[in-house]
C-alpha positions, 0 to 999 in steps of 0.5 A: 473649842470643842467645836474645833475638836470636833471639826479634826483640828490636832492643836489649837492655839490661842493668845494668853491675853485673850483670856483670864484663865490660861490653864484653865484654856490650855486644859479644854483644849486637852479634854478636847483631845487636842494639842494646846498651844499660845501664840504670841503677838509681836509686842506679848513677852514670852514670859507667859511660858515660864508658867505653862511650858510644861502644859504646852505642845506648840508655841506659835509667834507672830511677826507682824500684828494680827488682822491682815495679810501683807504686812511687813516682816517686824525684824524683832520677831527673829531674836524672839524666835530664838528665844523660843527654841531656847526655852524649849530646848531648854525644857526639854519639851517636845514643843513644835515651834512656828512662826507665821505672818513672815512677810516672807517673798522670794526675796527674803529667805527664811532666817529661822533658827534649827530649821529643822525644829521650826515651822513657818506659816506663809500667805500673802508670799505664796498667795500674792505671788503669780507663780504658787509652785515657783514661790514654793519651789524658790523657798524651798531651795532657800531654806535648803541653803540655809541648812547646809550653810547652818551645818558648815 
């Protein structure tokens, strides 16, 4: 991890099952100089952050299982996203939220809870698209929607 350091990374993430020693992880990352963060595939509970949410600075879901671009949003991914920005909240914590592997298009507009709190990570939406600004624009208007329909 400390090459990432080195190479100007602010936060790097990891998967809590990847390791035996999750404080131990979140810990070089720190002495790194870096932000920690747990990502958590579809299927990992986010029971993990009962024990390190005060260690942590980001928190990153998976909506679709790691290895490959295009796949298709996994619905159950939107409940645990809730359930996220609840904890956080919850802690008190500044803890930025993400959710990445959307499956997103056009055609499914963001359904993130506190729009303004939580980040989406996009790939094959914006990538496999013809038109890279006019997908952006487009899902920028959306989620534009979005938060004014949440504020009303």
């Amino acid at each position: 991890m400390p090459e990432f350091a080195k190479a100007g990374a602010s936060y790097i993430s990891f998967h809590p099952e990847a390791t035996q020693h999750v404080d131990r992880t979140i810990q070089l990352i720190r002495d790194s100089g870096c932000k920690p963060g747990l990502v958590f595939n579809p299927a990992t509970p986010l029971n993990w952050l009962d024990y390190v949410i005060e260690k942590i600075d980001l928190v990153l879901l998976m909506s679709v299982n790691p290895g490959f671009g295009g796949q298709k949003f996994i619905p159950q991914a939107l409940p645990k996203l809730a359930e996220a920005r609840a904890r956080i909240d919850a802690a008190k914590r500044d803890i930025r939220l993400e959710i990445d592997g959307r499956g997103q298009s056009r055609q499914t507009p963001p359904r993130l809870p506190g729009p303004a709190r939580t980040r989406s990570s996009l790939g094959s939406a914006i990538f496999g698209s013809a038109d890279y600004a006019g997908t952006i624009k487009a899902m920028r208007a959306q989620i534009d929607v979005g938060r004014r329909s949440a504020r009303h």
